[in-house]
MARDREN-269520 format. One record per residue (C-alpha): x, y, z. Coordinates in pm, 1 decimal. Example, Ala and Ser with C-alpha at 12.3 -4.5 7.8 and 13.67 -1.06 7.14 Angstrom:
REM residues 2
<node east="1230.0" north="-450.0" up="780.0"/>
<node east="1367.0" north="-106.0" up="714.0"/>
This chain:
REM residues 408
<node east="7659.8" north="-5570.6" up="-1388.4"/>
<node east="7460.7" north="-5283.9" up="-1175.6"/>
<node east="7357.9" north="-5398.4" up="-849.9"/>
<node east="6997.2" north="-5397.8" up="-904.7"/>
<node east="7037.2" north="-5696.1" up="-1132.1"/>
<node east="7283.5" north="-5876.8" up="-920.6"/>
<node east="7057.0" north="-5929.7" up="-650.0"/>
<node east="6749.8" north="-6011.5" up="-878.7"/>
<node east="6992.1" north="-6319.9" up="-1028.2"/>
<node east="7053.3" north="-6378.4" up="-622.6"/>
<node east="6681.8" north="-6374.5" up="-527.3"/>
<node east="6639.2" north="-6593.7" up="-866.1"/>
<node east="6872.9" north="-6886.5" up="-701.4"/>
<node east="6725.3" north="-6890.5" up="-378.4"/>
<node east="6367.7" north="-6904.8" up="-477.6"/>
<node east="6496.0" north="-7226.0" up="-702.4"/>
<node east="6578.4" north="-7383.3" up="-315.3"/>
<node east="6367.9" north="-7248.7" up="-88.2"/>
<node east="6388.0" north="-7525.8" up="155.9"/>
<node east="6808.8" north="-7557.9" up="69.6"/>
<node east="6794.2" north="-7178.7" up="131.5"/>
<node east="6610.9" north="-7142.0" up="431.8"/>
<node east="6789.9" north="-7459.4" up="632.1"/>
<node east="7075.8" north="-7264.0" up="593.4"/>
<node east="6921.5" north="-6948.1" up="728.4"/>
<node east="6862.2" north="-7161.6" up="1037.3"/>
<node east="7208.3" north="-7185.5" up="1224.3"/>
<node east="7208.8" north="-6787.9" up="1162.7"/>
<node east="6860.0" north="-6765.7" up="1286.8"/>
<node east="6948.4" north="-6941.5" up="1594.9"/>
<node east="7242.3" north="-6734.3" up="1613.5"/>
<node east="7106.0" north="-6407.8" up="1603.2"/>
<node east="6835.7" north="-6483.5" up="1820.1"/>
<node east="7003.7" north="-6647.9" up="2130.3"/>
<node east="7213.8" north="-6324.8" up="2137.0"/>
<node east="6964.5" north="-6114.9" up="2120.3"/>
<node east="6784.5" north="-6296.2" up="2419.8"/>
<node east="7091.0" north="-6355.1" up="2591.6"/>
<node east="7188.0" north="-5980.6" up="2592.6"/>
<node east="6801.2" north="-5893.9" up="2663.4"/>
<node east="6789.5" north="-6112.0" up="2992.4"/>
<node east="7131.2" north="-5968.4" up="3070.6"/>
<node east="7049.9" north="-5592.0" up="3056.4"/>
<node east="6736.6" north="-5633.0" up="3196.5"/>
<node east="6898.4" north="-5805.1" up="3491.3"/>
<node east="7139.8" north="-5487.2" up="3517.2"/>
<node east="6906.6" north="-5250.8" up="3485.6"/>
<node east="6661.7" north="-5428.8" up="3769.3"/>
<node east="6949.7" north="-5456.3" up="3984.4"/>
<node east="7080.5" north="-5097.2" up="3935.1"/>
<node east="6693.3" north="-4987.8" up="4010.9"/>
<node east="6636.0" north="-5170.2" up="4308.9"/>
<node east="6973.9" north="-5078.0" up="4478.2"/>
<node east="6902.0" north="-4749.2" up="4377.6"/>
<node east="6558.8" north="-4759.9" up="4524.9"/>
<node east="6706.5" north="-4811.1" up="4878.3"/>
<node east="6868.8" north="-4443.7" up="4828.1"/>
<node east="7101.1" north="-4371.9" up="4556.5"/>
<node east="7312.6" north="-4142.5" up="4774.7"/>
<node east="7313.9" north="-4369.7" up="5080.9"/>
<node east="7640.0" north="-4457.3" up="5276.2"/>
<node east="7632.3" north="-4738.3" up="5549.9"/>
<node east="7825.5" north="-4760.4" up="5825.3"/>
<node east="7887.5" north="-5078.9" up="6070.2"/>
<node east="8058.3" north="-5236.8" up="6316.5"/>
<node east="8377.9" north="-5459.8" up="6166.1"/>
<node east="8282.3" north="-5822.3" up="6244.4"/>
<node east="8612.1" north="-5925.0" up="6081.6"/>
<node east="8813.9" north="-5837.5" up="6398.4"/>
<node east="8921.1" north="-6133.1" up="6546.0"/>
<node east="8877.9" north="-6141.3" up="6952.3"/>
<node east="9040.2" north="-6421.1" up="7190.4"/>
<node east="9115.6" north="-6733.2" up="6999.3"/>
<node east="9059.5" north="-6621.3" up="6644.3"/>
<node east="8707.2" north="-6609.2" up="6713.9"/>
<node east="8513.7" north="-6341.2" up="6522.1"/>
<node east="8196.9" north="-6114.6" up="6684.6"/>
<node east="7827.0" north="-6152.0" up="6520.0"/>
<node east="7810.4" north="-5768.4" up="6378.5"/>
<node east="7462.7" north="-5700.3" up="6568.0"/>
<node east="7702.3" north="-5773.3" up="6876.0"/>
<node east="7964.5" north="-5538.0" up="6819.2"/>
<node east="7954.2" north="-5255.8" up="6999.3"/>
<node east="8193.2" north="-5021.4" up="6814.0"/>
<node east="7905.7" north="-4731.2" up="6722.5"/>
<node east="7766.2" north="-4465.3" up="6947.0"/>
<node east="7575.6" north="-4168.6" up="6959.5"/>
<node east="7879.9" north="-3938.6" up="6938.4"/>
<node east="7968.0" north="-4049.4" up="6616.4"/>
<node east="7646.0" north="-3922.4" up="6489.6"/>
<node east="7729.8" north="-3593.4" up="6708.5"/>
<node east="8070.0" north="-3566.1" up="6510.3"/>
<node east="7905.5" north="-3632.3" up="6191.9"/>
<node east="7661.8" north="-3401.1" up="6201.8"/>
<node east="7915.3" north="-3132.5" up="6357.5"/>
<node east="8202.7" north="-3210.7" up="6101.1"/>
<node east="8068.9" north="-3364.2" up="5765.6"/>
<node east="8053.7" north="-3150.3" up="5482.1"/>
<node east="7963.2" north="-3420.1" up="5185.9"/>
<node east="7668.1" north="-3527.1" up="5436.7"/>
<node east="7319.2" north="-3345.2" up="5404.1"/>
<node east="7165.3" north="-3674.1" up="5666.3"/>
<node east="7229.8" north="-3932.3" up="5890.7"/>
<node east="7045.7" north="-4153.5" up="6134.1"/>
<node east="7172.7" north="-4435.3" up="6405.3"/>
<node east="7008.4" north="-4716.8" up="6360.5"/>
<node east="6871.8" north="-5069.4" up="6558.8"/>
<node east="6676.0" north="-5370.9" up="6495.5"/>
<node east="6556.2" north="-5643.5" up="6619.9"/>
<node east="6301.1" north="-5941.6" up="6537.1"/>
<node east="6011.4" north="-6034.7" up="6670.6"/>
<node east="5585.9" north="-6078.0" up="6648.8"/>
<node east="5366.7" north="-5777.9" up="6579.0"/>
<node east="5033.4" north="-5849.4" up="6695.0"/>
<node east="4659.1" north="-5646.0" up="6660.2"/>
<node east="4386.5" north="-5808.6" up="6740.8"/>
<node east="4353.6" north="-6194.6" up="6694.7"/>
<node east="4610.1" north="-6161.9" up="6394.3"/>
<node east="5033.5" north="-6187.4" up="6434.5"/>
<node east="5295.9" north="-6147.1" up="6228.3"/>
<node east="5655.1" north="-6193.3" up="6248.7"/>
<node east="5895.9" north="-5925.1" up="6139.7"/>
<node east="6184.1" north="-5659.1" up="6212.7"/>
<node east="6119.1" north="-5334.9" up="6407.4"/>
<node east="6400.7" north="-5101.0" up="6344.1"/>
<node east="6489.6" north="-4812.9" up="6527.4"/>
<node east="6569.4" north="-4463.5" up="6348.3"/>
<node east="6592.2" north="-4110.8" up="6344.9"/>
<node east="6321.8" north="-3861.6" up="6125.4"/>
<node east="6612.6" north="-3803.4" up="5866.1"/>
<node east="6600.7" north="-4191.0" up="5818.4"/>
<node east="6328.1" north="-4124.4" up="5569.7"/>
<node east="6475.0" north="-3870.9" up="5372.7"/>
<node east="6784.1" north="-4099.3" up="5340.7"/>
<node east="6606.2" north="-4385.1" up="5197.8"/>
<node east="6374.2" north="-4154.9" up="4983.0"/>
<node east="6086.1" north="-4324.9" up="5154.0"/>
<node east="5765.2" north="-4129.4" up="5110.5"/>
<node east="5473.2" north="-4137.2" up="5394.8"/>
<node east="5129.5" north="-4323.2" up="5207.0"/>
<node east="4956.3" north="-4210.9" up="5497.7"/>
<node east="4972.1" north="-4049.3" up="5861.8"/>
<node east="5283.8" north="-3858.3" up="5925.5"/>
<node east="5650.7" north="-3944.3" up="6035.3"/>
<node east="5749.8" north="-3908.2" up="6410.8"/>
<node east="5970.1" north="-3648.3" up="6503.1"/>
<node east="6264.5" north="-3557.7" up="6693.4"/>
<node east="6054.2" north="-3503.8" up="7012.7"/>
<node east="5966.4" north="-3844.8" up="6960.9"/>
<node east="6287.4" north="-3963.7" up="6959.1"/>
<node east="6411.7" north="-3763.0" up="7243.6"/>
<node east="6106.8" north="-3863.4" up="7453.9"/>
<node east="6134.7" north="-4222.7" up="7319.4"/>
<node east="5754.6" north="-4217.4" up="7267.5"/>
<node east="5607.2" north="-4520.7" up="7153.3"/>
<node east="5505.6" north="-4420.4" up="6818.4"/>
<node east="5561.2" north="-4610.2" up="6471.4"/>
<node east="5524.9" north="-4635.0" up="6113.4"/>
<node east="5442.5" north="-4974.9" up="5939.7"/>
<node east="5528.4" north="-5083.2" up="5600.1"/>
<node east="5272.4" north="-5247.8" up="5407.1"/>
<node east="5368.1" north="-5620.0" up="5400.4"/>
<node east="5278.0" north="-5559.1" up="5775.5"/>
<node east="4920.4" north="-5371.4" up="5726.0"/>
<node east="4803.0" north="-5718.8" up="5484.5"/>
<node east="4893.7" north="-6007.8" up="5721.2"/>
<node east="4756.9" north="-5786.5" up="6052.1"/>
<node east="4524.1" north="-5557.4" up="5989.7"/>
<node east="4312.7" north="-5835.7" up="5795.1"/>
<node east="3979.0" north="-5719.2" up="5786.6"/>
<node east="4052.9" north="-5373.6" up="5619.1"/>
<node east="4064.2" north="-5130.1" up="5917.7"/>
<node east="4270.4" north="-4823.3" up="5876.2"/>
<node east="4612.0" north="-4884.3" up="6027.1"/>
<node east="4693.0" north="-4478.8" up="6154.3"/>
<node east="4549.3" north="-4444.4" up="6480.7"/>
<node east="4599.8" north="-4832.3" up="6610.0"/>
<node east="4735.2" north="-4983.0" up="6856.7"/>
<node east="4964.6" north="-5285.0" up="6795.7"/>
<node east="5189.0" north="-5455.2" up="7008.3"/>
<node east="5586.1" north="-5576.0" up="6937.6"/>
<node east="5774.1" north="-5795.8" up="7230.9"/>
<node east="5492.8" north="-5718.0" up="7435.5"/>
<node east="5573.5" north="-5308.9" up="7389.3"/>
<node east="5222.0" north="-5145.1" up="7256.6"/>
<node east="5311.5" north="-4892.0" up="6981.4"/>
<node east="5025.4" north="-4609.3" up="6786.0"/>
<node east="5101.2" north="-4661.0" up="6456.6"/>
<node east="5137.6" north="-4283.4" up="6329.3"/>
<node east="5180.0" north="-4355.5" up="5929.2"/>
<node east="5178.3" north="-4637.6" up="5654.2"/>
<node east="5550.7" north="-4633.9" up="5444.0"/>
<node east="5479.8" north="-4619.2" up="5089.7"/>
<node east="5552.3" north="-4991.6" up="4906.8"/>
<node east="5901.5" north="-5033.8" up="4815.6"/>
<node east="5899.5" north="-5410.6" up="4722.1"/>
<node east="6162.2" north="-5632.1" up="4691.3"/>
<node east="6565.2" north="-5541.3" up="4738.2"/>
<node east="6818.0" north="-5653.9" up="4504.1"/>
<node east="6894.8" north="-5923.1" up="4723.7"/>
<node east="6534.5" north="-6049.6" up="4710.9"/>
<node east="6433.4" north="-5893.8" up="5054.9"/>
<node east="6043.3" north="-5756.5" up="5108.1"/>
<node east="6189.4" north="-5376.3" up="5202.4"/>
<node east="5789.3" north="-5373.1" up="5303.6"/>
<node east="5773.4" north="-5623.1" up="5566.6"/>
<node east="5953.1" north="-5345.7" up="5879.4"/>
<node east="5806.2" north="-5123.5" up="6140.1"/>
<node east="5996.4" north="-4798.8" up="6244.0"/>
<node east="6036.4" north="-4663.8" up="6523.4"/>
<node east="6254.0" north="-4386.9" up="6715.5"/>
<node east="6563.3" north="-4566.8" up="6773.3"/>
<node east="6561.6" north="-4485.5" up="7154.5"/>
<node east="6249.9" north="-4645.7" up="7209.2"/>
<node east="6399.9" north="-4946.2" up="7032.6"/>
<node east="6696.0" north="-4949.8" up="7209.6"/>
<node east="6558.7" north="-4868.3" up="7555.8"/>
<node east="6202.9" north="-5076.5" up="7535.1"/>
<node east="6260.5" north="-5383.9" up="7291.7"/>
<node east="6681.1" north="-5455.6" up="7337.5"/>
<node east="6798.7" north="-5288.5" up="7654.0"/>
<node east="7123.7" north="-5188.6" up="7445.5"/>
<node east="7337.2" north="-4811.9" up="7459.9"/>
<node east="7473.5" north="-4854.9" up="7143.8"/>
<node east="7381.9" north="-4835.2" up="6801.8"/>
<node east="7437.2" north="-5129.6" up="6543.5"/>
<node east="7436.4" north="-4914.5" up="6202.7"/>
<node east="7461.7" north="-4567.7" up="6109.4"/>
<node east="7257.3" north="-4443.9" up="5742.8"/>
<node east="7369.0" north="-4124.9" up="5608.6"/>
<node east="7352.6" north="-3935.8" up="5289.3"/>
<node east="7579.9" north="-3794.6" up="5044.3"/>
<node east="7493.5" north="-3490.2" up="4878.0"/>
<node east="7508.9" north="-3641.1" up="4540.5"/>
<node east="7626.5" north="-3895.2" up="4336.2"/>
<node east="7962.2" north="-3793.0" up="4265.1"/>
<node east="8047.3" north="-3707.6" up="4637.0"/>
<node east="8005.7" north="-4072.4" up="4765.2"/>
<node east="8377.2" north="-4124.0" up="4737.3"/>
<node east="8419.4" north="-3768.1" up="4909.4"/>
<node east="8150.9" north="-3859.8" up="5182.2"/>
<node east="8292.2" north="-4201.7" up="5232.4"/>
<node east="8637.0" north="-4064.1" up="5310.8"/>
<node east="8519.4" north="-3780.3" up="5493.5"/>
<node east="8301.2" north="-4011.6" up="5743.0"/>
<node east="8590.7" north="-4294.3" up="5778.7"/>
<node east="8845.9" north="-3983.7" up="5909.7"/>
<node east="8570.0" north="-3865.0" up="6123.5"/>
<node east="8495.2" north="-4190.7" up="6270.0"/>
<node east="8889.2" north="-4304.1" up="6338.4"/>
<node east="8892.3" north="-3945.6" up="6514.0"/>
<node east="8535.2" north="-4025.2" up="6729.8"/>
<node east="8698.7" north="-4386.3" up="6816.6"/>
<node east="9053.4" north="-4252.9" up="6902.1"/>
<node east="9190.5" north="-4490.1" up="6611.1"/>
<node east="9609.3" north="-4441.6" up="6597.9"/>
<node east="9797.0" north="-4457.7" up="6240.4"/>
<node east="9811.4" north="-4831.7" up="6148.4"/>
<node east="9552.5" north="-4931.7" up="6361.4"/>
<node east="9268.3" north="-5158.6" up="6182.9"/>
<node east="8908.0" north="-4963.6" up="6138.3"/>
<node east="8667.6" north="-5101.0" up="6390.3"/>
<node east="8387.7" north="-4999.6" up="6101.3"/>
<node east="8303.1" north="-5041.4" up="5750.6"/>
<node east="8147.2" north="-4732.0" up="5505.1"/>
<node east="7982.1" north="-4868.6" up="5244.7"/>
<node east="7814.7" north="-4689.7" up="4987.8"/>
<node east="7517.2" north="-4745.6" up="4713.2"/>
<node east="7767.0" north="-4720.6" up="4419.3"/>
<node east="7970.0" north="-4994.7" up="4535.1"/>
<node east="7690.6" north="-5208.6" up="4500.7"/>
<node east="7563.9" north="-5067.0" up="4187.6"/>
<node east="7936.0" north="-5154.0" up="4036.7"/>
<node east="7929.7" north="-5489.4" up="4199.5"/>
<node east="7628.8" north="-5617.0" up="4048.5"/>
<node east="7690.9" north="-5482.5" up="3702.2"/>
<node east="8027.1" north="-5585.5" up="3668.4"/>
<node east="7889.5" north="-5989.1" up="3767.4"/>
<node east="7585.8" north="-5918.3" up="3555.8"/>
<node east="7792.1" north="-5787.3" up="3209.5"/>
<node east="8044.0" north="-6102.3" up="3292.6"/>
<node east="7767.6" north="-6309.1" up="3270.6"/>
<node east="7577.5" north="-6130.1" up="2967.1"/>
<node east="7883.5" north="-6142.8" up="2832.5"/>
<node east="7946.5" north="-6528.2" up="2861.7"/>
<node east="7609.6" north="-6617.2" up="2733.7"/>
<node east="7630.9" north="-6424.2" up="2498.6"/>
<node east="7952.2" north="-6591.6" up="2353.2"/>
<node east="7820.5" north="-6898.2" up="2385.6"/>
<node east="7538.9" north="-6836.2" up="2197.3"/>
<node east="7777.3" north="-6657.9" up="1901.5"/>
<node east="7840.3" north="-7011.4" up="1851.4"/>
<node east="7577.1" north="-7085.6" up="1699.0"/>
<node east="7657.4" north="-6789.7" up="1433.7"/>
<node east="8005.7" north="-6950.7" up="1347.1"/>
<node east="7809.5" north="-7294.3" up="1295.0"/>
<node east="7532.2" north="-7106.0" up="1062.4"/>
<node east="7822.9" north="-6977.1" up="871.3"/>
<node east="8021.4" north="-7279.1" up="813.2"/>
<node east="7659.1" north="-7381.8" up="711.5"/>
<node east="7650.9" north="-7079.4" up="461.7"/>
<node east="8005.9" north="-7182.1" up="334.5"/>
<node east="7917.6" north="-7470.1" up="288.7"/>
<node east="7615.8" north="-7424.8" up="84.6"/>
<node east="7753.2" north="-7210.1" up="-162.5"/>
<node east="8045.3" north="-7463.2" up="-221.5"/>
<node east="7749.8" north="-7678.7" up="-297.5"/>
<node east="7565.3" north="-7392.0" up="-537.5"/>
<node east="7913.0" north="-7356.3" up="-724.9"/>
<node east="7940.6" north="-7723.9" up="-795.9"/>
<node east="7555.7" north="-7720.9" up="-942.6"/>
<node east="7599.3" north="-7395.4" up="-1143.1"/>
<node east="7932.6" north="-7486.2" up="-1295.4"/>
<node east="7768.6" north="-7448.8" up="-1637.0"/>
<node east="7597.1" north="-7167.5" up="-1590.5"/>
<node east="7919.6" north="-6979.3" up="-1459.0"/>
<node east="8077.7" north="-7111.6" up="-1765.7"/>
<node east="7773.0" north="-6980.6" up="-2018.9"/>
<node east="7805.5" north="-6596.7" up="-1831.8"/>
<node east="8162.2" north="-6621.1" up="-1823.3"/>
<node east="8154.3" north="-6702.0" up="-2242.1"/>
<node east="7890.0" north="-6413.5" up="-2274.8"/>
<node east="8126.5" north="-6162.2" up="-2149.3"/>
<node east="8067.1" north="-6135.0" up="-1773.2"/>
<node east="8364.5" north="-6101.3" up="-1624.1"/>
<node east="8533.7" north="-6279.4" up="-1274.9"/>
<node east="8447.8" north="-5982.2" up="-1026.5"/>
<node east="8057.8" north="-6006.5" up="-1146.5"/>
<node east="8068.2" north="-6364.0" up="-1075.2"/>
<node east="8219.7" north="-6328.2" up="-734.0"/>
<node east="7951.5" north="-6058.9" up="-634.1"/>
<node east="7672.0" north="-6291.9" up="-804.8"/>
<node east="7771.2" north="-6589.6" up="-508.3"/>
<node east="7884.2" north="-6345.1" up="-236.0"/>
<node east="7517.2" north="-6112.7" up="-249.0"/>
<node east="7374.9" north="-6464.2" up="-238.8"/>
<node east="7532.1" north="-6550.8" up="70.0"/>
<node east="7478.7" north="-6197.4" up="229.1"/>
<node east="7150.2" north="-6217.1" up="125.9"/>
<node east="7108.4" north="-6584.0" up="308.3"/>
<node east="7288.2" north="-6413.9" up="635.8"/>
<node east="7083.7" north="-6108.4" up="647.5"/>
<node east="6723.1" north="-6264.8" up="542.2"/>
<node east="6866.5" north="-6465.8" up="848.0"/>
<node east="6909.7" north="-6200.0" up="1049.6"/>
<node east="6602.5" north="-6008.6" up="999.5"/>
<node east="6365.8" north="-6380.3" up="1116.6"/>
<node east="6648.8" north="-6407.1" up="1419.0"/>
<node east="6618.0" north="-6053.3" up="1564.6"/>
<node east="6222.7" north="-6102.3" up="1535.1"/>
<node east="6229.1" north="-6444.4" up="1725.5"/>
<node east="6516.6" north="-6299.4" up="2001.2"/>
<node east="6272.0" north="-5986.0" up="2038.7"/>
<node east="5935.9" north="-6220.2" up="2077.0"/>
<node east="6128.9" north="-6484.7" up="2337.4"/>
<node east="6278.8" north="-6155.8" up="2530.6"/>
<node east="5886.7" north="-6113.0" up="2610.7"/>
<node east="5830.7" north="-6427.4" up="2641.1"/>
<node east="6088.7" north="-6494.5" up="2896.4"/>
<node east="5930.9" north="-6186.1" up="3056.7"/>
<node east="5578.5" north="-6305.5" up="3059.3"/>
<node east="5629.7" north="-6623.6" up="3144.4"/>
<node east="5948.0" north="-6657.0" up="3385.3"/>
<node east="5905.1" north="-6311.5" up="3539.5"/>
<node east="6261.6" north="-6231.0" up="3447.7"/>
<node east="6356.7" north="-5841.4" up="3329.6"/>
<node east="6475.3" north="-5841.9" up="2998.9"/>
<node east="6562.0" north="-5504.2" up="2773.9"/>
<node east="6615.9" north="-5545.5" up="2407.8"/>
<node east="6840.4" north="-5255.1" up="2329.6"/>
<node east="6915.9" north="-5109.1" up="1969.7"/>
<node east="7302.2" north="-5147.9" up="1989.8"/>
<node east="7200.1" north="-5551.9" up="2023.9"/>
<node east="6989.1" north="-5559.2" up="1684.7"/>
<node east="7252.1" north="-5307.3" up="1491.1"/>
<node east="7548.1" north="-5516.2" up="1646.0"/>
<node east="7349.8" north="-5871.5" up="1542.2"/>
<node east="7281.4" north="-5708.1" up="1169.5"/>
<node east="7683.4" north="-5624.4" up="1145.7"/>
<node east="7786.5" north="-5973.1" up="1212.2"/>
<node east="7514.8" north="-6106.5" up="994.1"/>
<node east="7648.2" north="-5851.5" up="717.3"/>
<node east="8013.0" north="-5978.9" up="748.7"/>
<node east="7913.9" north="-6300.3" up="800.0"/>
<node east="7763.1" north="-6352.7" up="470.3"/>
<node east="8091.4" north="-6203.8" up="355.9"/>
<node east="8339.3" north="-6369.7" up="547.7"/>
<node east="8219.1" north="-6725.7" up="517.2"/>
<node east="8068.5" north="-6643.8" up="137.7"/>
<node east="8423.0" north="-6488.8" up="-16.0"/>
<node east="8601.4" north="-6808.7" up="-98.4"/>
<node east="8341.5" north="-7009.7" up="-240.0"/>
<node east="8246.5" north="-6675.9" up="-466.6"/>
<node east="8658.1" north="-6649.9" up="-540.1"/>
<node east="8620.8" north="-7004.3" up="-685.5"/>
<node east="8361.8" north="-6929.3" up="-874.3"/>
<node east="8502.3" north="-6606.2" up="-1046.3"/>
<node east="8804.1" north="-6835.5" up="-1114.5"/>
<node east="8655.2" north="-7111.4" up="-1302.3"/>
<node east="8789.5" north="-7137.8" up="-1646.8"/>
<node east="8481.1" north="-7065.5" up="-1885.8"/>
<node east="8587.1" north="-7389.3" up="-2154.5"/>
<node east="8613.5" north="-7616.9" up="-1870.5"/>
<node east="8287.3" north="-7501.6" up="-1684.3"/>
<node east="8092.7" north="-7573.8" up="-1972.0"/>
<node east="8223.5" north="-7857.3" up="-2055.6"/>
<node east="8095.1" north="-7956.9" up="-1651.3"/>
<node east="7842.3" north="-8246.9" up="-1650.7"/>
């Protein structure tokens, strides 16, 4: 029997049960189409994360203070109080780093930002020009300050734009105005360009810079610095950069072999692996609990053709006495079922594509429907049709022809 005619017999039977056939497309249908979404919502999730995070500077390498050194009592120090950074660790960084192309000390502090009759509360941080470059923050308009700035600790600043809506309300033109933080009045200079939210769900917008030592001299009264930014020169040389900058810094701090680092380096890619390894767990997971629902449509295919046998007993017998032989019997029930499980298929990747959007649309969640998902959900549609189709098909091809028509 040529395989044309196999699955015109096939397409025959179903069309005979059309309601039989398609309740048993359902489980699959399901199936297919939970995974789908399930992997959708969890690659989009990885891919927003991996964006964001890389939006704050793919290169970038933090470095703090160690809250997790325990003072008198067991007691540990809020990091912003820590006072284990300084100015000549930047000197030795800049002098001695090779994987570093930046770096800038940074400070910040909280407070009201007020023009006019209009106040806002947010965080003034203190930085260095290269603080841009590091975070691959563009200017939208004005210019950056400089190192003259810095060294004169002029009171200069840039504003991001969740500042510029809530102060300067009535439209003015931020660069060239006055504004006033802890009582400090500052010119802002130039307007960041909107970053949006972090991976962590934090408005990157809502922060004025400023040269660090006006920060540190007019709004905290501190010497020190709380964080230092730098930048790797690429990708690959984080790991070179971060172990470059921790030998640097146990040097700067006079740190003895064995003695506990009174900092933490941190880099971008540590992040980035972080969050995707929690985010494919979880993809993962769903996505096993929604196969499920596959196994249950299959057991619901099995089933089904157990039933179809039992119907067609004398039909099986009336081929089977015309000279078709057991093997064109068993791929006469087992097209039928992969027929079934791919027809299935086909409705389920459909529906998992249009609720992928429509989890998009309506939830604001990222989703990505990839190709590997609908070729992956296709191959266990294809084997199961044959897994969970084989041993009702075997029966049938084993019937005895005299008894099968004999069936009432």
């Amino acid at each position: 029997m040529n395989v044309i005619n196999l699955f015109r017999i096939a397409l025959r039977a179903l069309q005979r049960n059309k309601m039989r056939a398609f309740l048993t497309m359902l489980g699959i249908i399901i199936g297919v189409a939970a995974v789908i979404a399930m992997v959708a919502i969890g690659q989009g999730s990885k891919q927003s994360i991996q964006s964001q995070l890389s939006s704050m500077g793919s290169n970038m390498v933090t470095i703090r203070p160690n809250s997790n050194q325990a003072v008198g009592g067991g007691a540990r120090l809020d990091a912003s109080s820590v006072q284990s950074l300084t100015l000549d660790d930047i000197t030795a960084i800049r002098r001695q780093a090779q994987y570093i192309t930046a770096v800038s000390p940074a400070v910040s502090g909280r407070g009201q930002v007020i023009y006019g009759g209009n106040n806002w509360p947010t965080t003034i941080q203190g930085v260095s020009p290269e603080y841009l470059t590091i975070r691959d923050w563009p200017i939208k308009d004005g210019i950056p300050f400089s190192d003259e700035n810095v060294n004169t600790a002029a009171k200069v600043c840039l504003v991001g734009q969740t500042v510029v809506e809530n102060i300067f309300t009535a439209g003015e033109e931020p660069v060239g105005k006055i504004i006033r933080f802890g009582g400090i009045p500052f010119k802002v200079i130039g307007v960041l360009a909107e970053k949006g939210e972090n991976a962590f769900g934090q408005d990157q917008d809502d922060i004025i810079l400023a040269p660090y030592t006006t920060v540190q001299k007019r709004i905290l009264a501190i010497t020190y610095i709380q964080n230092i930014f730098a930048s790797a020169r690429d990708e690959s040389s984080t790991d070179n950069a971060t172990a470059e900058l921790s030998d640097i810094l146990r040097t700067s701090h006079k740190l003895k072999k064995g003695d506990q680092d009174d900092f933490l380096v941190r880099t971008q890619a540590e992040l980035i692996n972080t969050f995707s390894s929690t985010s494919q767990l979880l993809t993962v997971l769903l996505t096993a609990i929604a196969g499920i629902s596959l196994i249950v449509g299959g057991i619901g295919i099995m089933n089904i053709m157990y039933v179809s046998v039992t119907e067609r007993t004398k039909e099986i017998g009336l081929r089977m006495s015309i000279g078709a032989r057991g093997i064109d019997i068993l791929l006469q029930f087992l097209v039928e079922a992969i027929m079934i499980s791919v027809t299935g298929g086909i409705i389920g990747v459909l529906l998992g594509i249009a609720a992928s959007e429509l989890v998009t649309i309506f939830l604001s969640w990222p989703t990505l429907v990839s190709r590997s998902s609908i070729l992956l959900s296709f191959m266990v549609c294809a084997i199961t049709g044959v897994f969970f189709g084989y041993y009702p098909a075997q029966k049938a091809s084993r019937l005895d022809p005299i008894e099968a028509l004999r069936y009432e």
